[in-house]
TORPALO-297497 format. One record per residue (C-alpha): chain; x, y, z; residue in one letter. Coordinates in steps of 0.02 Angstrom, whole numbers, plus 50000, padded with zeros to 5 digits. Layout:
A; X; Y; Z; A
...
//
This chain:
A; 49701; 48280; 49715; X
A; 49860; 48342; 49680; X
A; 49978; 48172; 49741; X
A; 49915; 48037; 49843; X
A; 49936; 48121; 50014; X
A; 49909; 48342; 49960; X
A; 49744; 48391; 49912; X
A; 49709; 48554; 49859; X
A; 49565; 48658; 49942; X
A; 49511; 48841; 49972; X
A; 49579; 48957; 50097; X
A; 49461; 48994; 50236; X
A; 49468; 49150; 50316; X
A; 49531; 49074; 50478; X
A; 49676; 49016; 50396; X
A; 49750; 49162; 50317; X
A; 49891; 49183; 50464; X
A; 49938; 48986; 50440; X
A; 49941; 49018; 50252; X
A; 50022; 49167; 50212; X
A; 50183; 49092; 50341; X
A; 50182; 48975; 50228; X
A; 50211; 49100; 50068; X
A; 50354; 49186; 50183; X
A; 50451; 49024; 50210; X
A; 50450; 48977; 50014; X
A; 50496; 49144; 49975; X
A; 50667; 49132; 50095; X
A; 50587; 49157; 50254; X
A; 50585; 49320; 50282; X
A; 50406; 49382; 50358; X
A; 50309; 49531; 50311; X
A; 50277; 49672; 50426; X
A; 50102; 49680; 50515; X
A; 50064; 49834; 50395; X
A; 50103; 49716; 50229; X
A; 49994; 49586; 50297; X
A; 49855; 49671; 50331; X
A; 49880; 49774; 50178; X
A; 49871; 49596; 50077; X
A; 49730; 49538; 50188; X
A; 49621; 49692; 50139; X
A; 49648; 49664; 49965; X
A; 49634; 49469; 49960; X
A; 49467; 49378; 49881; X
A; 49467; 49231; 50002; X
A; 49349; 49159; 49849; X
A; 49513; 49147; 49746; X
A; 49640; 49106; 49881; X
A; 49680; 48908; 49874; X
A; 49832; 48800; 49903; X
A; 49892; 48620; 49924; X
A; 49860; 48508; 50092; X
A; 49953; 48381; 50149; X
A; 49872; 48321; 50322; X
A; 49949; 48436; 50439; X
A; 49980; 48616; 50348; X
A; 49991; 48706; 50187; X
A; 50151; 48663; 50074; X
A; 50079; 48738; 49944; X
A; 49987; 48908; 49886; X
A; 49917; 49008; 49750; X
A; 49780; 49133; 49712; X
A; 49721; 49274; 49602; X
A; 49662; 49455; 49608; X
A; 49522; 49514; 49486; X
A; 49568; 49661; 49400; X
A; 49528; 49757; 49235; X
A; 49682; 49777; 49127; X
A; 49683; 49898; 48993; X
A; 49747; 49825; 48816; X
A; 49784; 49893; 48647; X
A; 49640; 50023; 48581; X
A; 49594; 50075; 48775; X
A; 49462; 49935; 48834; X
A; 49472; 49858; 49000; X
A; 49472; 49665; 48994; X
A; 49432; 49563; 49138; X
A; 49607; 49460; 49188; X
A; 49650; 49377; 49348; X
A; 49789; 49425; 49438; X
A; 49903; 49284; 49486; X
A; 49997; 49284; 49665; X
A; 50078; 49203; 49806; X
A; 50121; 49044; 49678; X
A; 50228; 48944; 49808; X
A; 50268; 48786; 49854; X
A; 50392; 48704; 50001; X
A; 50565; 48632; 49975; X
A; 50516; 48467; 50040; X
A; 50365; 48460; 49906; X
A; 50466; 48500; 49761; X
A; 50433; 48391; 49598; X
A; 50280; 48313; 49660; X
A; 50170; 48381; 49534; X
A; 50112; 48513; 49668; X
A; 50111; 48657; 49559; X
A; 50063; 48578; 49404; X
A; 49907; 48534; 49505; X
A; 49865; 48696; 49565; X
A; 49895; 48799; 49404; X
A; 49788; 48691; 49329; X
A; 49643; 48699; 49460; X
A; 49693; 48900; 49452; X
A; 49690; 48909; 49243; X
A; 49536; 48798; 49249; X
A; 49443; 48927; 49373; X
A; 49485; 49086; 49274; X
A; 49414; 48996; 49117; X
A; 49252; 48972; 49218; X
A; 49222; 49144; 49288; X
A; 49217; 49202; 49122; X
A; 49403; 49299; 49126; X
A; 49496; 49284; 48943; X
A; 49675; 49342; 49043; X
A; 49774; 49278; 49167; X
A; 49943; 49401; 49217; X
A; 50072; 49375; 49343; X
A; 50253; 49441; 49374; X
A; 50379; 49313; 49409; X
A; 50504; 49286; 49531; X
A; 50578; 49149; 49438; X
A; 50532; 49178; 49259; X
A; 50607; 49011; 49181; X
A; 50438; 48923; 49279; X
A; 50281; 48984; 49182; X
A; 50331; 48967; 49013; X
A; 50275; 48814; 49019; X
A; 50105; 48867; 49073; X
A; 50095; 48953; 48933; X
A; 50147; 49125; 49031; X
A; 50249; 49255; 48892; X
A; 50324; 49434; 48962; X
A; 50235; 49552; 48899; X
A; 50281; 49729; 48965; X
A; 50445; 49788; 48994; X
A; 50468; 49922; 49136; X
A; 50631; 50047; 49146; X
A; 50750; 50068; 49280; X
A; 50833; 50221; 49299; X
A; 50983; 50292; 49441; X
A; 50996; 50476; 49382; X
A; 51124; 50578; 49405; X
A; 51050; 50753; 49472; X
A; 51240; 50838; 49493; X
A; 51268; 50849; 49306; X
A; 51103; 50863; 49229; X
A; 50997; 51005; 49220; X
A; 50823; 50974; 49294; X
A; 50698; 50962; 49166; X
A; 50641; 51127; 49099; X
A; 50462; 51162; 48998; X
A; 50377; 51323; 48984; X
A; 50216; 51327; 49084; X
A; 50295; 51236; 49233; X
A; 50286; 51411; 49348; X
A; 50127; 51386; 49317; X
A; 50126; 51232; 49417; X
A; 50089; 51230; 49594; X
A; 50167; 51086; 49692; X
A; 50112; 51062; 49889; X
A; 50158; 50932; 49989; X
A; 50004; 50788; 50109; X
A; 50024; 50656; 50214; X
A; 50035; 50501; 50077; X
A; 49868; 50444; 50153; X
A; 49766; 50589; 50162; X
A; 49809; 50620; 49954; X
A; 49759; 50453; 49904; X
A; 49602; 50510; 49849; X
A; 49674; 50637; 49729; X
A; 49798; 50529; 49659; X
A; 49694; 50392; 49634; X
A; 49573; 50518; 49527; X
A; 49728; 50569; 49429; X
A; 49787; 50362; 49409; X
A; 49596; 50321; 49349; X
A; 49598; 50439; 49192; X
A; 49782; 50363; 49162; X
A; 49734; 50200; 49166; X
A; 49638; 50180; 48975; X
A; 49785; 50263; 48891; X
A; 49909; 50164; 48919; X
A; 49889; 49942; 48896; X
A; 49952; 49857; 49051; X
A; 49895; 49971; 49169; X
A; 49780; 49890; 49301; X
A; 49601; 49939; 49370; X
A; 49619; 49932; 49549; X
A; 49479; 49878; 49640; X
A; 49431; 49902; 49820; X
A; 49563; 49943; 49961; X
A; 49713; 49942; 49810; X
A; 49744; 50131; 49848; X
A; 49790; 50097; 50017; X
A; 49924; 49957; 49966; X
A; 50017; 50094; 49849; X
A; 50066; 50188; 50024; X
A; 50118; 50020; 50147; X
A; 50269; 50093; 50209; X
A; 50356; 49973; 50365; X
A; 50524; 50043; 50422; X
A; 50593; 49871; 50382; X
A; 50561; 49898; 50175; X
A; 50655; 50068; 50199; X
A; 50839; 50019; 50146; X
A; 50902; 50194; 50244; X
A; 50764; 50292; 50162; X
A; 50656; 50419; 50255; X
A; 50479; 50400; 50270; X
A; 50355; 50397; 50100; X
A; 50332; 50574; 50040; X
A; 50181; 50635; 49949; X
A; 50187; 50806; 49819; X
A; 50049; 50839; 49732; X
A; 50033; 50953; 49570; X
A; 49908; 51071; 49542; X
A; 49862; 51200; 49396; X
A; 49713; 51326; 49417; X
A; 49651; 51217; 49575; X
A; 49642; 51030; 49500; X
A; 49771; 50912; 49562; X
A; 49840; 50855; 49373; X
A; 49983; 50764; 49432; X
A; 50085; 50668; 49589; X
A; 50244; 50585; 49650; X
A; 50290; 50474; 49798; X
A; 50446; 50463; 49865; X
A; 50570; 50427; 50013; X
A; 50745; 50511; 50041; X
A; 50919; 50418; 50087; X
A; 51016; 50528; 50161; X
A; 51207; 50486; 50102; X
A; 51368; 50596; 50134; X
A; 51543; 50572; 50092; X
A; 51697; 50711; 50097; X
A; 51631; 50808; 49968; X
A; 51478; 50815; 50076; X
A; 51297; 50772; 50059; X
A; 51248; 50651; 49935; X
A; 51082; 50566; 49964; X
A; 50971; 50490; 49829; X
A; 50789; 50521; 49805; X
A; 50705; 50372; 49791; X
A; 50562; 50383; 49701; X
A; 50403; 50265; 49720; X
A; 50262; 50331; 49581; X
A; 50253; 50478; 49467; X
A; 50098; 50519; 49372; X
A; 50051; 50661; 49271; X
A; 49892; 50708; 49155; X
A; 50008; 50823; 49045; X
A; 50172; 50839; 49002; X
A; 50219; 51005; 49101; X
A; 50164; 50918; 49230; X
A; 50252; 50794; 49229; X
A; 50405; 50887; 49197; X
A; 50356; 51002; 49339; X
A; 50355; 50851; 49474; X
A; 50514; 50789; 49405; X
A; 50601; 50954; 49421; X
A; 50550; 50956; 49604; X
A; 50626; 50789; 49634; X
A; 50799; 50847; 49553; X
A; 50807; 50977; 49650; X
A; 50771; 50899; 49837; X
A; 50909; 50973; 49950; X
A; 51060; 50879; 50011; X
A; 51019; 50739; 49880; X
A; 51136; 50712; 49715; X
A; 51023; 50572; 49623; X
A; 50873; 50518; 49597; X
A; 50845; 50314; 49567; X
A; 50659; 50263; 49505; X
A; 50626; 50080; 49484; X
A; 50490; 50045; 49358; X
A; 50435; 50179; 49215; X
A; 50377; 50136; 49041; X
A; 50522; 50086; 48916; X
A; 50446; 50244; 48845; X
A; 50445; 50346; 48968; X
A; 50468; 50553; 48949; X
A; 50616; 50573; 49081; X
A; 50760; 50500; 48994; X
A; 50706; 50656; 48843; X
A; 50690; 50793; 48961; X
A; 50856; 50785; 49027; X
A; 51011; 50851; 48920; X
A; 51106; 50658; 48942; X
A; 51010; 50500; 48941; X
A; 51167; 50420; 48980; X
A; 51182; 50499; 49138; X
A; 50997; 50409; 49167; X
A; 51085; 50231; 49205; X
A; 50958; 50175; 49112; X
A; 50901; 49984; 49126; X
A; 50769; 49878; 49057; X
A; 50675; 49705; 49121; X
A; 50524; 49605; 49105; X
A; 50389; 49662; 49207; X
A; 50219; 49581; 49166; X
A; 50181; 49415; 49089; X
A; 50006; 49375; 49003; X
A; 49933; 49220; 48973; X
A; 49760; 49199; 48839; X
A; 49632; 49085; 48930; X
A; 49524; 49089; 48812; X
A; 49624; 49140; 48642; X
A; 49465; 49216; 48539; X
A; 49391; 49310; 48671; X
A; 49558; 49391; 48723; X
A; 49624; 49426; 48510; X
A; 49430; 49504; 48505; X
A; 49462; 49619; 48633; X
A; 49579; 49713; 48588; X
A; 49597; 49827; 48432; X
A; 49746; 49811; 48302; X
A; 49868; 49953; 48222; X
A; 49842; 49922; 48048; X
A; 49698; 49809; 47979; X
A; 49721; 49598; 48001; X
A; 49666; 49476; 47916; X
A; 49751; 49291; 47978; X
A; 49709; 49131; 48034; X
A; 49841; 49082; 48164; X
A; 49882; 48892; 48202; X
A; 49895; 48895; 48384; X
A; 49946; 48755; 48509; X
A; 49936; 48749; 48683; X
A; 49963; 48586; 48785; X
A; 49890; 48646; 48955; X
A; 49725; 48718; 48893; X
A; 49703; 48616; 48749; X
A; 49533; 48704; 48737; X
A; 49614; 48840; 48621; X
A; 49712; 48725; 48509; X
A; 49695; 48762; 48334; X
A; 49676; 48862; 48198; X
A; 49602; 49031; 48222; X
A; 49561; 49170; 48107; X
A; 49588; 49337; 48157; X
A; 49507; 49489; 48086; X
A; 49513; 49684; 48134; X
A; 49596; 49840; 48137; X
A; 49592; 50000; 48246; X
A; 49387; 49991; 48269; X
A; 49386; 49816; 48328; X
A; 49398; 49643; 48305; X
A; 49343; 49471; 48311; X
A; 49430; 49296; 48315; X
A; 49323; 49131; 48265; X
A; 49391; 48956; 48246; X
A; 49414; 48911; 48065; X
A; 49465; 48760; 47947; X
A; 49550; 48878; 47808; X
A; 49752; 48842; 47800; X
A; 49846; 48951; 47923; X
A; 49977; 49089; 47895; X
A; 50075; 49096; 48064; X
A; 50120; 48931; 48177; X
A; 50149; 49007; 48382; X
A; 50105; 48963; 48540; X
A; 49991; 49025; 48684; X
A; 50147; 49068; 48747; X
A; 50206; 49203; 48608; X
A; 50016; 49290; 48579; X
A; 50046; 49320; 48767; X
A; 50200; 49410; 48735; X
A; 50133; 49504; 48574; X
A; 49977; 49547; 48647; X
A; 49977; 49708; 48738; X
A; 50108; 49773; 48597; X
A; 50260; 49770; 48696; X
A; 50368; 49636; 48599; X
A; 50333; 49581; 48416; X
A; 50302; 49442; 48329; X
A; 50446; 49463; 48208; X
A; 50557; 49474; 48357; X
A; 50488; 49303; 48412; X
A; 50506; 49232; 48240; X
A; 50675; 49296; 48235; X
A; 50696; 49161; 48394; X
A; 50622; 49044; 48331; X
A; 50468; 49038; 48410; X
A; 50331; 49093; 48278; X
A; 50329; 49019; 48113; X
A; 50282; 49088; 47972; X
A; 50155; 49003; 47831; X
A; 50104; 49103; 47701; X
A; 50251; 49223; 47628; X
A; 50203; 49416; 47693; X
A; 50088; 49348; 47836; X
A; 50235; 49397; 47996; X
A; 50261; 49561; 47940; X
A; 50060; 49608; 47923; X
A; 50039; 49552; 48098; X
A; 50179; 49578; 48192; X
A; 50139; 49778; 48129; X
A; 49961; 49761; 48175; X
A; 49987; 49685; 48339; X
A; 50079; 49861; 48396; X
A; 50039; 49994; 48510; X
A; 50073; 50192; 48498; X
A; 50139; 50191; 48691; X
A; 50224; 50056; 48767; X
A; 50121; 49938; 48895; X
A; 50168; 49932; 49069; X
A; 50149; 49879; 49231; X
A; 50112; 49994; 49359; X
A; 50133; 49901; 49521; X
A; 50152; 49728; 49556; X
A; 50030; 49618; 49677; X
//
């Protein structure tokens, strides 16, 4: 039971329509198309849909997707996918979604899954839950009139041709599966997820044309796409639309440079505005001006350990560890404790232990230190990780790094 009068329960299938107008209302009321909600209907595991009752409707809702996501030293760890968190205005500080993470956190932890990730609209709500951002993702508005497209030799040797978004899912879904180990963050899509990256409703357009699909080819094999939409802009000087660009992904570096030349270069267009890359990410270094990148950096991905010594084990470290961690955690109290940590770039493994600890932290920071993309010392430095044993932060923080940045490539 969640209060005296909402009880939570699983979504039936017959419900979906009833539930999911229930997720556009809390998000500000403004419905999805048909094509988004039957996009979201193919992907959705009625299994892990639920939400909260209260006689007459839904006025609450939550669920989870499974996926793999790929962490530090290229395994793929089981994590569930959290979505569609909502709850009405007039059911506000009930306990509603206390109830349901806890039902949610309580599930994952039962089917066996060490992660839970989510992206937040409101990011202030899952710390508590023991949520940390853990991926950044880069934001760029590019100015194509006074840079230079990027320029690498071998990219003649690139053939670019354009296909109907659909019909090329197949080949860039070939070229995003051998991406996906190389880089932590990125998620295994399962079934009917390739189809989601080209939902395209007129009403999501904001002036843009429709989805565009070029994909890049070197002696035959497709090595490389990009999907993207035109706005077509003009003022005196003439035109001045902006390419906006939806996914770019590349098995090599020409080309990747290749594709990005093509999208400089897109006629009657004078910029070229990309919404999430890695914080590491090649363009700003090809052009002759990052400044005239309009570069811009946010959260993207927040991880949560379930189960603290399955998720530490199953990753690998930069430089070898050896620490027991005192870790607390007031919603799963199941990984309170000390922990000791062992492993390096092989592998690891994480045991409970009774020797003193070294570092003090939450669930909440080894969730923003675990895929590598913020450090420990940086968390210290607020406060939030303490340290025990002189010489213990800097070990870890170091070993808790990654050569490439994580991050997120689409949200759900």
């Amino acid at each position: 039971m969640a209060t005296e009068t909402v009880e939570l329960r699983a979504l039936r299938a017959d419900e979906w329509d009833a539930w999911f107008d229930m997720v556009d209302v809390a998000f500000g009321g403004v419905p999805e198309t048909p094509e988004q909600r039957a996009a979201w209907r193919d992907v959705t595991d009625f299994g892990r849909m639920f939400g909260a009752w209260d006689g007459a409707g839904w006025v609450g809702t939550a669920g989870a997707f499974s996926f793999g996501l790929t962490v530090p030293g290229g395994a793929e760890v089981a994590a569930a996918g959290v979505t569609a968190v909502s709850v009405l205005p007039t059911h506000r500080r009930r306990g509603v979604l206390r109830s349901m993470m806890r039902h949610q956190l309580d599930e994952v932890r039962a089917r066996g899954e060490a992660l839970a990730v989510l992206t937040a609209s409101e990011p202030a709500i899952y710390g508590r839950f023991g949520y940390g951002p853990a991926t950044l993702e880069m934001r760029l508005d590019v100015d194509t009139v006074r840079l230079a497209a990027p320029d690498l030799p071998g990219m003649d040797g690139v053939r670019l041709r354009l296909v109907d978004p659909v019909a090329g899912l197949p080949e860039c879904e070939r070229v995003y599966g051998r991406l996906v180990p190389t880089r932590p963050g990125m998620l295994v899509r399962r079934p009917h997820w390739d189809r989601a990256m080209v939902v395209d409703p007129p009403s999501d357009r904001n002036g843009a044309g429709e989805l565009q699909c070029v994909l890049a080819e070197v002696d035959g094999e497709v090595r490389g796409y990009a999907r993207y939409a035109v706005k077509p802009e003009s003022n005196a000087a003439g035109p001045c639309g902006t390419v906006v660009v939806r996914d770019v992904q590349a098995l090599d570096p020409v080309v990747y440079a290749a594709l990005w030349r093509y999208l400089f270069g897109i006629d009657l267009t004078s910029s070229v505005s990309v919404r999430s890359l890695p914080a590491d990410d090649a363009l700003p270094h090809l052009v002759a001006d990052m400044r005239r990148c309009g570069i811009g950096l946010r959260e993207a991905l927040f991880v949560r350990p379930v189960e603290v010594g399955a998720a530490l084990a199953a990753r690998t470290y930069r430089a070898p560890v050896d620490v027991v961690l005192e870790v607390s955690d007031a919603f799963c109290p199941w990984n309170e404790g000390r922990w000791r940590l062992s492993g390096d770039e092989k592998g690891a493994s994480c045991e409970r232990t009774t020797d003193p600890a070294e570092l003090a932290l939450s669930v909440r920071e080894l969730g923003s230190a675990y895929l590598g993309g913020f450090t420990l010392s940086a968390l210290a430095a607020a406060g939030r990780v303490r340290e025990l044993r002189p010489g213990a932060l800097a070990a870890v923080s170091g070993a808790f790094g990654s050569d490439v940045a994580p991050w997120l490539p689409h949200g759900f």
